[in-house]
CHARMM internal coordinates of N, CA and C (Angstrom, degrees):
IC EDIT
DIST 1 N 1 CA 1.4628
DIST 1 CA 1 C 1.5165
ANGL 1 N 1 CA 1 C 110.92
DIST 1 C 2 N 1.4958
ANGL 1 CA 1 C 2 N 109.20
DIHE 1 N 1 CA 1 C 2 N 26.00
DIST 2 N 2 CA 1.4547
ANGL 1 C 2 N 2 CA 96.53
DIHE 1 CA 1 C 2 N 2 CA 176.54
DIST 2 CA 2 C 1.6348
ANGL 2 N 2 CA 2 C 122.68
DIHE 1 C 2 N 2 CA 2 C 70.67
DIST 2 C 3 N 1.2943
ANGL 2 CA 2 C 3 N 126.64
DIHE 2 N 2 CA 2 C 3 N 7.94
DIST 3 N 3 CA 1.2903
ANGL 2 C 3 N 3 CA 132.90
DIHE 2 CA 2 C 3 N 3 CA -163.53
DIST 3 CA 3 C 1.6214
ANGL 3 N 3 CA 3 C 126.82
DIHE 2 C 3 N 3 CA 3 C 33.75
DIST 3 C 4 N 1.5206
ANGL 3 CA 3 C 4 N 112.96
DIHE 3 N 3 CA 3 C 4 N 44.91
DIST 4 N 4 CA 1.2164
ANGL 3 C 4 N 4 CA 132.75
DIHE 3 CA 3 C 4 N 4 CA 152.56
DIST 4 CA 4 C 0.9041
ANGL 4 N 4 CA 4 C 102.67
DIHE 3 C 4 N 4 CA 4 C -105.11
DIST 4 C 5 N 1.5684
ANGL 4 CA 4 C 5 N 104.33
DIHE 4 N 4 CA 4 C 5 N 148.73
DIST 5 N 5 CA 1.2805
ANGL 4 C 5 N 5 CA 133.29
DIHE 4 CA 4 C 5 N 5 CA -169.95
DIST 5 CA 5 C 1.7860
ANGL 5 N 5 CA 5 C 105.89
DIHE 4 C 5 N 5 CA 5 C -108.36
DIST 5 C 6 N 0.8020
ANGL 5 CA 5 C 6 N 129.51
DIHE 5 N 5 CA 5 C 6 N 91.39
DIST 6 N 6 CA 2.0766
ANGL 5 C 6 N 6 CA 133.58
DIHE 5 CA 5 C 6 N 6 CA 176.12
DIST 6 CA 6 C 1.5598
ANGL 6 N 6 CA 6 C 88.51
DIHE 5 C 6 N 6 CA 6 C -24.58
DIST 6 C 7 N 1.3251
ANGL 6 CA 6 C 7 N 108.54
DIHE 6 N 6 CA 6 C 7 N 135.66
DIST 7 N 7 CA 1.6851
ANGL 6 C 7 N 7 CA 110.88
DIHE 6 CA 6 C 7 N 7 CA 161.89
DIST 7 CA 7 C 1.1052
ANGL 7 N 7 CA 7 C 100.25
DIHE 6 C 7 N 7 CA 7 C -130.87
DIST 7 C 8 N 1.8631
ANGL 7 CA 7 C 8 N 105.16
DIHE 7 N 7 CA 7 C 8 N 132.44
DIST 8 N 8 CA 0.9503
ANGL 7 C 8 N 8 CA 100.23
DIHE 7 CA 7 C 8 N 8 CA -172.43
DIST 8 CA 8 C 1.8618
ANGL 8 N 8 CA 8 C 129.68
DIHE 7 C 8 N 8 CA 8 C -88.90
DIST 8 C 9 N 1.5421
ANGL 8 CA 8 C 9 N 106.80
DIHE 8 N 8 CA 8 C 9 N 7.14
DIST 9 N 9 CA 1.0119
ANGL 8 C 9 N 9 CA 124.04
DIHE 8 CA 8 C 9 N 9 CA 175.32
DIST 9 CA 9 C 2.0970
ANGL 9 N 9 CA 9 C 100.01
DIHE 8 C 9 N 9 CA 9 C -65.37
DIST 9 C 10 N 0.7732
ANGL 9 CA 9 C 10 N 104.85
DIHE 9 N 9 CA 9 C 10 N -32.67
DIST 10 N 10 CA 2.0648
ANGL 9 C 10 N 10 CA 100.54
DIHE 9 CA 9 C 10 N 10 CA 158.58
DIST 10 CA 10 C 1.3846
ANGL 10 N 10 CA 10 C 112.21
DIHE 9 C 10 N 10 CA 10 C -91.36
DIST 10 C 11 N 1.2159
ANGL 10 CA 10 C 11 N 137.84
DIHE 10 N 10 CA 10 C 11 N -8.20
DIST 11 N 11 CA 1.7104
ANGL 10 C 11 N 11 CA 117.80
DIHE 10 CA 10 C 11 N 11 CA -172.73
DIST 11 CA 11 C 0.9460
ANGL 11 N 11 CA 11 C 93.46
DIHE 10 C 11 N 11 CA 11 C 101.49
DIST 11 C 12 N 1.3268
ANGL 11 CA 11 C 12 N 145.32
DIHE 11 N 11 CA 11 C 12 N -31.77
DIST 12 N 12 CA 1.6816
ANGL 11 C 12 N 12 CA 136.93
DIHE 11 CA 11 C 12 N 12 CA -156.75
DIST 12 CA 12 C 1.5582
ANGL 12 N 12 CA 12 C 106.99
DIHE 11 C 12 N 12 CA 12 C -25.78
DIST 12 C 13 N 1.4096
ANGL 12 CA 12 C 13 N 108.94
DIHE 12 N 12 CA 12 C 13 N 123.08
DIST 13 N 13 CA 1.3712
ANGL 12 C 13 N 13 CA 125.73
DIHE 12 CA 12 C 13 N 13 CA 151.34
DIST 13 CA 13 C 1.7404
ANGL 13 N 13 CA 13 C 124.10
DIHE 12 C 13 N 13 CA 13 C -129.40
DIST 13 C 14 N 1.2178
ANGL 13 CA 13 C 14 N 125.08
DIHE 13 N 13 CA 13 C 14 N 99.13
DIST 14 N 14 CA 1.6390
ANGL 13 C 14 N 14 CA 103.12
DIHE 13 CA 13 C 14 N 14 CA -169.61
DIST 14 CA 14 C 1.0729
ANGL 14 N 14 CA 14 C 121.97
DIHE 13 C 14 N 14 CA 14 C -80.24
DIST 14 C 15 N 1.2529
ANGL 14 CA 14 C 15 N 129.29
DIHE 14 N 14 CA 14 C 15 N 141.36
DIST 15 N 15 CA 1.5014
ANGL 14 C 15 N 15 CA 109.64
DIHE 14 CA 14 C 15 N 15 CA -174.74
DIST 15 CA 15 C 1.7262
ANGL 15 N 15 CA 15 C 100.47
DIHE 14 C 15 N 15 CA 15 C -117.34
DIST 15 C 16 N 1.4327
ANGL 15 CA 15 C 16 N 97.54
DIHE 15 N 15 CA 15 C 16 N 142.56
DIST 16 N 16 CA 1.4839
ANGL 15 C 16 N 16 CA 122.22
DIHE 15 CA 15 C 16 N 16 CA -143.59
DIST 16 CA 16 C 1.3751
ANGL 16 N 16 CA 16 C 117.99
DIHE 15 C 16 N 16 CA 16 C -136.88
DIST 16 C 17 N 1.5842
ANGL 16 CA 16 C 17 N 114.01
DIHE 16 N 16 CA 16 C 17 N -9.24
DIST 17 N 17 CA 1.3434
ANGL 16 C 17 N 17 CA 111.11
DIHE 16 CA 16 C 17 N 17 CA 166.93
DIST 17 CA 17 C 1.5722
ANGL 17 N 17 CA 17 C 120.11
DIHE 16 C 17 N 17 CA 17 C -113.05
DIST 17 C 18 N 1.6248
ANGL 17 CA 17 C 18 N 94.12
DIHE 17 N 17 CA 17 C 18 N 142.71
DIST 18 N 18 CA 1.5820
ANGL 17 C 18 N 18 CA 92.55
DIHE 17 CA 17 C 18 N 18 CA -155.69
DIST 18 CA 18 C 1.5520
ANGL 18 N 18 CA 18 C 118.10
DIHE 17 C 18 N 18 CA 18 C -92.78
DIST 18 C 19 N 1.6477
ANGL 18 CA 18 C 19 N 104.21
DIHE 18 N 18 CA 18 C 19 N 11.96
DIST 19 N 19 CA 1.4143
ANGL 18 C 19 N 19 CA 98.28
DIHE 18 CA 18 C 19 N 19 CA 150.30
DIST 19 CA 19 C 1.5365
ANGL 19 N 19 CA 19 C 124.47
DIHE 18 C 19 N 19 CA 19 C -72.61
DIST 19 C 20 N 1.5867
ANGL 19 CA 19 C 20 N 107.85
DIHE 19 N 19 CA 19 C 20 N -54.85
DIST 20 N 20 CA 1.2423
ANGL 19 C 20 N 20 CA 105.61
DIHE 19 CA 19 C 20 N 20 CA 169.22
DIST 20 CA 20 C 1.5833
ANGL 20 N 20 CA 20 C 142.74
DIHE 19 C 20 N 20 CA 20 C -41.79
DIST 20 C 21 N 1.1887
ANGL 20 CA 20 C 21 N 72.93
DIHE 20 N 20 CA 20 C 21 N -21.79
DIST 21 N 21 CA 1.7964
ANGL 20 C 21 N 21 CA 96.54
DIHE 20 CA 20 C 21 N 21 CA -179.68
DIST 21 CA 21 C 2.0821
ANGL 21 N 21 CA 21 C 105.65
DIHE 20 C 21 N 21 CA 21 C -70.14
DIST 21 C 22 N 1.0886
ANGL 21 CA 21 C 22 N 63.45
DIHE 21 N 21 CA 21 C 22 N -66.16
DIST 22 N 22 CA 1.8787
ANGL 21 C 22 N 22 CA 85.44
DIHE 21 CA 21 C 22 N 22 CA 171.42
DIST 22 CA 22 C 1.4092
ANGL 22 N 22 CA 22 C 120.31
DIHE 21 C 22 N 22 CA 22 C -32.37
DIST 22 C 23 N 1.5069
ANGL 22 CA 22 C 23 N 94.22
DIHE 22 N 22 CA 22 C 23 N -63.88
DIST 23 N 23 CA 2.0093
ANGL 22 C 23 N 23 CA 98.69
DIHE 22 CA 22 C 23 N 23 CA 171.27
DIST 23 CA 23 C 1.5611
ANGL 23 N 23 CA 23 C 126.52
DIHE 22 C 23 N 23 CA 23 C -70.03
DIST 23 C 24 N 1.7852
ANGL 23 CA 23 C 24 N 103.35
DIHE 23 N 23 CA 23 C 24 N -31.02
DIST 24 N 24 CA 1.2572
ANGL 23 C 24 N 24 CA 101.61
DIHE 23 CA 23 C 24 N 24 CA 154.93
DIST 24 CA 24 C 1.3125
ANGL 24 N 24 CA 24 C 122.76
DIHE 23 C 24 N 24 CA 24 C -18.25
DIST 24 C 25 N 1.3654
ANGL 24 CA 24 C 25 N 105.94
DIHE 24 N 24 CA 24 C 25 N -90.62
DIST 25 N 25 CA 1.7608
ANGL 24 C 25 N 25 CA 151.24
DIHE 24 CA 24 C 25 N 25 CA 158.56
DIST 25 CA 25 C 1.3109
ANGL 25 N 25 CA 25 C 106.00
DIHE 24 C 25 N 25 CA 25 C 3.59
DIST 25 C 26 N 1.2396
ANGL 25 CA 25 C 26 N 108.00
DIHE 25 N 25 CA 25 C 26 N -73.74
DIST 26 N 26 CA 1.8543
ANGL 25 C 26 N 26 CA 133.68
DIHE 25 CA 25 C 26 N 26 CA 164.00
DIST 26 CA 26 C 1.5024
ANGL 26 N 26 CA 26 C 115.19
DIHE 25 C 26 N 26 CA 26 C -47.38
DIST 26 C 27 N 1.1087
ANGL 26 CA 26 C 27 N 121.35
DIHE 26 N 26 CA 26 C 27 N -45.37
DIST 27 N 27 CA 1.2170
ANGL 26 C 27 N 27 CA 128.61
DIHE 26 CA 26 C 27 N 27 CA -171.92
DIST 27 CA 27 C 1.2632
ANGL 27 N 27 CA 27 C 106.66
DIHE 26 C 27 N 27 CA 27 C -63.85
DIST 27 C 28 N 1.6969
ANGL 27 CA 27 C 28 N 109.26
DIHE 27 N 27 CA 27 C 28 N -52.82
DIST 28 N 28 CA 1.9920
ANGL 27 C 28 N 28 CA 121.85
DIHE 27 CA 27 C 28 N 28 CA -173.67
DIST 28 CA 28 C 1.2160
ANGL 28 N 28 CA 28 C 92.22
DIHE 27 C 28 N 28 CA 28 C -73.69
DIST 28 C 29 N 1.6460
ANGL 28 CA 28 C 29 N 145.77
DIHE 28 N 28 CA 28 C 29 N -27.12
DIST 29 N 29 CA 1.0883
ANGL 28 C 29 N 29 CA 122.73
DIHE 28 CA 28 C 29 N 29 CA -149.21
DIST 29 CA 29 C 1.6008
ANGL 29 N 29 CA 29 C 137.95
DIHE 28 C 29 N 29 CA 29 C 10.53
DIST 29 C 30 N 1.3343
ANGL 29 CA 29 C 30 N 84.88
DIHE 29 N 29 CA 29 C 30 N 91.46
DIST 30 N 30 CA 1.6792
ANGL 29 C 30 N 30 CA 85.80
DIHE 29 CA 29 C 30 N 30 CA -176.30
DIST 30 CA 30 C 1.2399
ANGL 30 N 30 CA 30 C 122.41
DIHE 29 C 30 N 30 CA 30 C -59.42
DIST 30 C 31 N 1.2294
ANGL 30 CA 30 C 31 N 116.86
DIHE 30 N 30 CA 30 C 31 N -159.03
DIST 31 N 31 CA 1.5674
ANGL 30 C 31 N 31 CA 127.33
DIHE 30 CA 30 C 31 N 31 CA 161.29
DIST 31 CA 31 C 1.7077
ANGL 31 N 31 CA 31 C 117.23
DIHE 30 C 31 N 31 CA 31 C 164.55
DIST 31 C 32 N 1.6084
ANGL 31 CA 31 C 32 N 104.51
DIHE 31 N 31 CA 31 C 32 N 125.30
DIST 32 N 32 CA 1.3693
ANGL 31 C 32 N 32 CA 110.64
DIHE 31 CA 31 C 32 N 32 CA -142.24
DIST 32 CA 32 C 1.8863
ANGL 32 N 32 CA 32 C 117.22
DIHE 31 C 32 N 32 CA 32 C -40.14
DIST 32 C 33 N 1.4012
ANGL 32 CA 32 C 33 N 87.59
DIHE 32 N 32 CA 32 C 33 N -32.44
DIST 33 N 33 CA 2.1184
ANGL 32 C 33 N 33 CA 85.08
DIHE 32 CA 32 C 33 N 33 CA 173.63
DIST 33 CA 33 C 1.4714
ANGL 33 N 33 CA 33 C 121.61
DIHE 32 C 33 N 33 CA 33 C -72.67
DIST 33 C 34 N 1.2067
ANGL 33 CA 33 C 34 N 101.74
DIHE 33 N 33 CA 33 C 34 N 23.60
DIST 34 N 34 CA 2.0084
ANGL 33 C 34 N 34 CA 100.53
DIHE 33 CA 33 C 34 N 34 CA -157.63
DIST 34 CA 34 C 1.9258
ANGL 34 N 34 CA 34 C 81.93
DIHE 33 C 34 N 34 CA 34 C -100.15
DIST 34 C 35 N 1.4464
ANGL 34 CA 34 C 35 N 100.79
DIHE 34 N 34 CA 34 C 35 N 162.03
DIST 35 N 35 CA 1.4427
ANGL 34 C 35 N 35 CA 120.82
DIHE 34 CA 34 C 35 N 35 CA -164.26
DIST 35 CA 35 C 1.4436
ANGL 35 N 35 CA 35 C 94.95
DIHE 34 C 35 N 35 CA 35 C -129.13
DIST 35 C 36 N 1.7667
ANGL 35 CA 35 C 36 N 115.62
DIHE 35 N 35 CA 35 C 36 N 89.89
DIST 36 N 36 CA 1.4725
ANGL 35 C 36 N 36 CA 117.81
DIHE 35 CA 35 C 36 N 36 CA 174.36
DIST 36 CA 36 C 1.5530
ANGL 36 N 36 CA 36 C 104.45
DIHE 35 C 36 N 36 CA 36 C -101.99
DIST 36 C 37 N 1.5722
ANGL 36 CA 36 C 37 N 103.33
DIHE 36 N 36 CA 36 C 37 N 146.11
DIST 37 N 37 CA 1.7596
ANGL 36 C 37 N 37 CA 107.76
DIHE 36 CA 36 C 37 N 37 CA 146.54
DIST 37 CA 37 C 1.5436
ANGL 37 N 37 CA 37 C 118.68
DIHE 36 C 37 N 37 CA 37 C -98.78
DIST 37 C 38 N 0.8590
ANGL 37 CA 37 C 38 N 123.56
DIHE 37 N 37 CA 37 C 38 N 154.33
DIST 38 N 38 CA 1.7519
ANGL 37 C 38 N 38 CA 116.88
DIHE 37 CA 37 C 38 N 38 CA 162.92
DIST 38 CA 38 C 1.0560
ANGL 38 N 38 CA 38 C 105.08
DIHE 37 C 38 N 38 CA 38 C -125.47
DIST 38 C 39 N 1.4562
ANGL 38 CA 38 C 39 N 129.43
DIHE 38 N 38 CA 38 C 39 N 100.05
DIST 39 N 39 CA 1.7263
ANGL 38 C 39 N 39 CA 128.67
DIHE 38 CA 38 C 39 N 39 CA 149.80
DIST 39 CA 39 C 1.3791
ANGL 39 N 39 CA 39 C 117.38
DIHE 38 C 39 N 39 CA 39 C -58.86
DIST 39 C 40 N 1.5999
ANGL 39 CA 39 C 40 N 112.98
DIHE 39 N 39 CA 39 C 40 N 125.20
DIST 40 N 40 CA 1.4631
ANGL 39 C 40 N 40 CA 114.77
DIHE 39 CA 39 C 40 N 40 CA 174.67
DIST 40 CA 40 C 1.5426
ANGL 40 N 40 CA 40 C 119.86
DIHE 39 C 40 N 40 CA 40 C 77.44
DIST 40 C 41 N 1.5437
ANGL 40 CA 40 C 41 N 92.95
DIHE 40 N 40 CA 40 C 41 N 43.28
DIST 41 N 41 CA 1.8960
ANGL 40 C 41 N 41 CA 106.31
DIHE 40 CA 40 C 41 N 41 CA -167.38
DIST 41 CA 41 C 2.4631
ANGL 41 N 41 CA 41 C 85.30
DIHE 40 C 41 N 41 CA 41 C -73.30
DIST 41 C 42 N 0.8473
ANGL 41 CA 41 C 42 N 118.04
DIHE 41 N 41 CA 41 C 42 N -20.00
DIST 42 N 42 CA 1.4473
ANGL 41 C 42 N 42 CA 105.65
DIHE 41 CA 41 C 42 N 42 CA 176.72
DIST 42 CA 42 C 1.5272
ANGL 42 N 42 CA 42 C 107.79
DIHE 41 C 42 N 42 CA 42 C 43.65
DIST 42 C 43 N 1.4629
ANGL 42 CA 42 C 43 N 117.78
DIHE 42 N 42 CA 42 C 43 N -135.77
DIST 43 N 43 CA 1.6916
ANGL 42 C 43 N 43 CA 101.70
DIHE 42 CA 42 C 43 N 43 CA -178.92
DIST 43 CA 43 C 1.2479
ANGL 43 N 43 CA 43 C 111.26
DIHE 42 C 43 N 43 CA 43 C -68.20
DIST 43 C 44 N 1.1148
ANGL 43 CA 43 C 44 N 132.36
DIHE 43 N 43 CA 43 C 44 N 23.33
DIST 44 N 44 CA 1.8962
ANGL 43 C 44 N 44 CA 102.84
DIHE 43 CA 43 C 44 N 44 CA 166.11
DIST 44 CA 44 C 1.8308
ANGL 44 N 44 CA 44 C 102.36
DIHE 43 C 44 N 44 CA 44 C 99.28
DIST 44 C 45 N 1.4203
ANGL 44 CA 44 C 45 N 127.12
DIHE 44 N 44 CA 44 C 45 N 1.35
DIST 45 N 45 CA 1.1886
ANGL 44 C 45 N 45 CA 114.61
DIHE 44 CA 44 C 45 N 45 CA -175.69
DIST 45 CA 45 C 1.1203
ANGL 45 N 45 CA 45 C 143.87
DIHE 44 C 45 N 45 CA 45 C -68.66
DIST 45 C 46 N 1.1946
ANGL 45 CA 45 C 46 N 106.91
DIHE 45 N 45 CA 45 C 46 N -28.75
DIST 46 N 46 CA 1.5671
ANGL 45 C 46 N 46 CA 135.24
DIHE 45 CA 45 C 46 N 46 CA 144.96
DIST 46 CA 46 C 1.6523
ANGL 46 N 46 CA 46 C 126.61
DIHE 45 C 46 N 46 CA 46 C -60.99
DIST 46 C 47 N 1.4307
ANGL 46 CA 46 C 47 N 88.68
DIHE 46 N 46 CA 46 C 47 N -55.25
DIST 47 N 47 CA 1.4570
ANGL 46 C 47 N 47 CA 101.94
DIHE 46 CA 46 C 47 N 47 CA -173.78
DIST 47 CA 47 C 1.5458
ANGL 47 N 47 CA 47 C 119.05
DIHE 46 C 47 N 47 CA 47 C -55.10
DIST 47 C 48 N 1.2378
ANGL 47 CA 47 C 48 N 106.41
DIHE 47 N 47 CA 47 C 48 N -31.21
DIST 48 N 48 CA 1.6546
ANGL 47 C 48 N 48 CA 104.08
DIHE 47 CA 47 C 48 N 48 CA -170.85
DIST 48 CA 48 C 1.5247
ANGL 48 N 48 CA 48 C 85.81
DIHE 47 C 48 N 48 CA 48 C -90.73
DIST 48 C 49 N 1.2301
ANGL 48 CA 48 C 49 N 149.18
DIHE 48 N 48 CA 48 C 49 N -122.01
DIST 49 N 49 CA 1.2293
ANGL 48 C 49 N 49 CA 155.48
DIHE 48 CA 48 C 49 N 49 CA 178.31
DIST 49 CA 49 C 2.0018
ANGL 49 N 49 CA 49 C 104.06
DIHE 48 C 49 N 49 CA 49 C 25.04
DIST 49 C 50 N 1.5459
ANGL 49 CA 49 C 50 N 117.30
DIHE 49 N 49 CA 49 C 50 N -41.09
DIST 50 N 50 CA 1.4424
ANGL 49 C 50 N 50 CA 112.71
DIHE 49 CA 49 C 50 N 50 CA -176.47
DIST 50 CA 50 C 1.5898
ANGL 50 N 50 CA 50 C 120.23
DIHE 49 C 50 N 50 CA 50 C -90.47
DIST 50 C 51 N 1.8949
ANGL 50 CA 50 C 51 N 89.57
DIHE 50 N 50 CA 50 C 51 N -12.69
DIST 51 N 51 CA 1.6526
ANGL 50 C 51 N 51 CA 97.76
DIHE 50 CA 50 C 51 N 51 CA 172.74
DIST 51 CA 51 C 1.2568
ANGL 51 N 51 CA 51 C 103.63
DIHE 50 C 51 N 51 CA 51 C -66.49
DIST 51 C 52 N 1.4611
ANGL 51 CA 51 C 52 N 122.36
DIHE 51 N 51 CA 51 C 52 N -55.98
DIST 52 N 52 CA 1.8416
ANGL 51 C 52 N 52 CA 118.37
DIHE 51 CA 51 C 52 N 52 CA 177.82
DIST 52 CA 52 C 1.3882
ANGL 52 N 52 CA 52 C 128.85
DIHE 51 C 52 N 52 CA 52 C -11.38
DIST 52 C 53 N 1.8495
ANGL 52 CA 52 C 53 N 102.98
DIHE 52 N 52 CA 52 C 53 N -39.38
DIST 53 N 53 CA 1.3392
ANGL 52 C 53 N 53 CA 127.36
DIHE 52 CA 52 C 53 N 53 CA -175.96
DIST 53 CA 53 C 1.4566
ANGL 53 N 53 CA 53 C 112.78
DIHE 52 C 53 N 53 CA 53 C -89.23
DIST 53 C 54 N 1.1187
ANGL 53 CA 53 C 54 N 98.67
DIHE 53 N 53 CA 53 C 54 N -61.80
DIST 54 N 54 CA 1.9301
ANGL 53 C 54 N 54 CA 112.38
DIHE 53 CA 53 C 54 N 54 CA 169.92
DIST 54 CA 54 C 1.6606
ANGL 54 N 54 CA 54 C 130.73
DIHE 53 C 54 N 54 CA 54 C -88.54
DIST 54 C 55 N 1.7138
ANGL 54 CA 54 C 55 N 80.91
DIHE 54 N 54 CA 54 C 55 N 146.47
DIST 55 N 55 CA 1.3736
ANGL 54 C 55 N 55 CA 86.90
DIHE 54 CA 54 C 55 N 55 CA 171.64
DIST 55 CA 55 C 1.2430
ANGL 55 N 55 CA 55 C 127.52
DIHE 54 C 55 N 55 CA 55 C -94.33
DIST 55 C 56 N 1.2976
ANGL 55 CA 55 C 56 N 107.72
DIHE 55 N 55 CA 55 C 56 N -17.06
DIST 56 N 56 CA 1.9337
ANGL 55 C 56 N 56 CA 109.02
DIHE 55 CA 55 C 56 N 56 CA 165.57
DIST 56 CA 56 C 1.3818
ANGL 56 N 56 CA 56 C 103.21
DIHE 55 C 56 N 56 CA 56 C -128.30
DIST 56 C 57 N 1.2892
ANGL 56 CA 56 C 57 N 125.88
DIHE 56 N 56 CA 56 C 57 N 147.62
DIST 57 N 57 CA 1.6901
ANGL 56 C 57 N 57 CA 150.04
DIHE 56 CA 56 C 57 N 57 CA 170.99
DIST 57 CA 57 C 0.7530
ANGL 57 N 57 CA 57 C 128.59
DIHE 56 C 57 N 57 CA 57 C -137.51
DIST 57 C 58 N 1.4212
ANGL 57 CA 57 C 58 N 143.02
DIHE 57 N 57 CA 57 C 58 N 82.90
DIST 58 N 58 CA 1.6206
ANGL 57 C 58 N 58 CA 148.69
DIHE 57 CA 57 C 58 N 58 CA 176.36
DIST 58 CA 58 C 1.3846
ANGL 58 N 58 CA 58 C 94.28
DIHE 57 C 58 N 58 CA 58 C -67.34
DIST 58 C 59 N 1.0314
ANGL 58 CA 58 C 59 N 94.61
DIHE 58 N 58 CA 58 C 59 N 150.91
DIST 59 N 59 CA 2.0182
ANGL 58 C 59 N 59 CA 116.76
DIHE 58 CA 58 C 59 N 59 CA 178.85
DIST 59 CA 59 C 1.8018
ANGL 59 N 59 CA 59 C 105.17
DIHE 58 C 59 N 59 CA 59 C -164.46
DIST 59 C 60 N 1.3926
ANGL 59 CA 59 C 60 N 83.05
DIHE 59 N 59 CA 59 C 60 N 110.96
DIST 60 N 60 CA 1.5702
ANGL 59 C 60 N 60 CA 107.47
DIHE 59 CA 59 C 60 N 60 CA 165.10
DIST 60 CA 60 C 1.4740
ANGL 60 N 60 CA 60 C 127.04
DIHE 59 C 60 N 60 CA 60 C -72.80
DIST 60 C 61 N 1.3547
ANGL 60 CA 60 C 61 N 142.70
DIHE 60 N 60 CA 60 C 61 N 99.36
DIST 61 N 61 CA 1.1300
ANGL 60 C 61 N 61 CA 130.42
DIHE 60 CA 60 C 61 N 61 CA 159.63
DIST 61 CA 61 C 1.4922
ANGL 61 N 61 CA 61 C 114.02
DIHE 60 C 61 N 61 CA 61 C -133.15
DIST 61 C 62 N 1.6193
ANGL 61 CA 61 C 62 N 90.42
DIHE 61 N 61 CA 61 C 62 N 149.02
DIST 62 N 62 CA 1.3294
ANGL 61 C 62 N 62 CA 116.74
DIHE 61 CA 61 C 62 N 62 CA -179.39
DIST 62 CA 62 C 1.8874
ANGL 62 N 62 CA 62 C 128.10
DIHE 61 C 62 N 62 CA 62 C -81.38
DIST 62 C 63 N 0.8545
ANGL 62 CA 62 C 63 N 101.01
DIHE 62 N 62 CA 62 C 63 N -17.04
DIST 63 N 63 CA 2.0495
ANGL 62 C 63 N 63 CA 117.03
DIHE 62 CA 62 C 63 N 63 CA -170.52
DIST 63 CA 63 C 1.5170
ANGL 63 N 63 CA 63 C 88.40
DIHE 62 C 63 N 63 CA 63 C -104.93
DIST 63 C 64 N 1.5736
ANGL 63 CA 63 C 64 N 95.98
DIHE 63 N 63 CA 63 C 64 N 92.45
DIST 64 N 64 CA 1.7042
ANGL 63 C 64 N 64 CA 113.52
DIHE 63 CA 63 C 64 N 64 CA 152.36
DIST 64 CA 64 C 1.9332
ANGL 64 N 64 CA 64 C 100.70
DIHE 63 C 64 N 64 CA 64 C -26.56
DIST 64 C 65 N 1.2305
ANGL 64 CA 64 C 65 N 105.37
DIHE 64 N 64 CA 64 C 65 N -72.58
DIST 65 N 65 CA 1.0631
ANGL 64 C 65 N 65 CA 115.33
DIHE 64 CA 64 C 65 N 65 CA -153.86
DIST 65 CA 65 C 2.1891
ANGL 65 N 65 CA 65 C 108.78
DIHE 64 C 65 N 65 CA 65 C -36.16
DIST 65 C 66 N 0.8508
ANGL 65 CA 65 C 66 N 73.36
DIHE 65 N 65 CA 65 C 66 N -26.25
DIST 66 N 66 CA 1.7381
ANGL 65 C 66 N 66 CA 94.57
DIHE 65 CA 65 C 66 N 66 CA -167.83
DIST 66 CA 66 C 1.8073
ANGL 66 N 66 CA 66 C 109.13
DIHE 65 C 66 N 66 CA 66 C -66.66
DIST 66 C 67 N 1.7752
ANGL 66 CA 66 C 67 N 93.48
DIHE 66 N 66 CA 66 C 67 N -57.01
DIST 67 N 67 CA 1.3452
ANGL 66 C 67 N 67 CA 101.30
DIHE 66 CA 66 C 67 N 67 CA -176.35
DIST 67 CA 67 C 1.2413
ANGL 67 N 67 CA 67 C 125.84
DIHE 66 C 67 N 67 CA 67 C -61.63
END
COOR INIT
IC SEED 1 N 1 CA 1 C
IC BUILD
């Protein structure tokens, strides 16, 4: 997990398995002209896997610690 610790004073949950990740993925089906945000990209689990698809990705996060 990258040696962060989830706090739960944000909700922190990371999500970490890379099936789930996968169907996510599938589910949004991207496609490189599409205009996503991601609130709460945390380590990147999403985020890297939807860049593959896209060419721009805003991602909102709040936990200094993270950024």
């Amino acid at each position: 997990m990258n040696g962060h610790k989830a706090k739960k004073s944000f909700g922190q949950n990371f999500l970490v398995d890379q099936t789930i990740i996968a169907e996510i993925v599938r589910a949004i089906r991207p496609e490189p002209n599409d205009s996503m945000v991601e609130i709460g990209p945390g380590l990147g689990a999403l985020t890297r896997p939807l860049l593959q698809h896209l060419h721009t990705l805003h991602v909102v996060e709040i936990d200094r610690d993270i950024i």
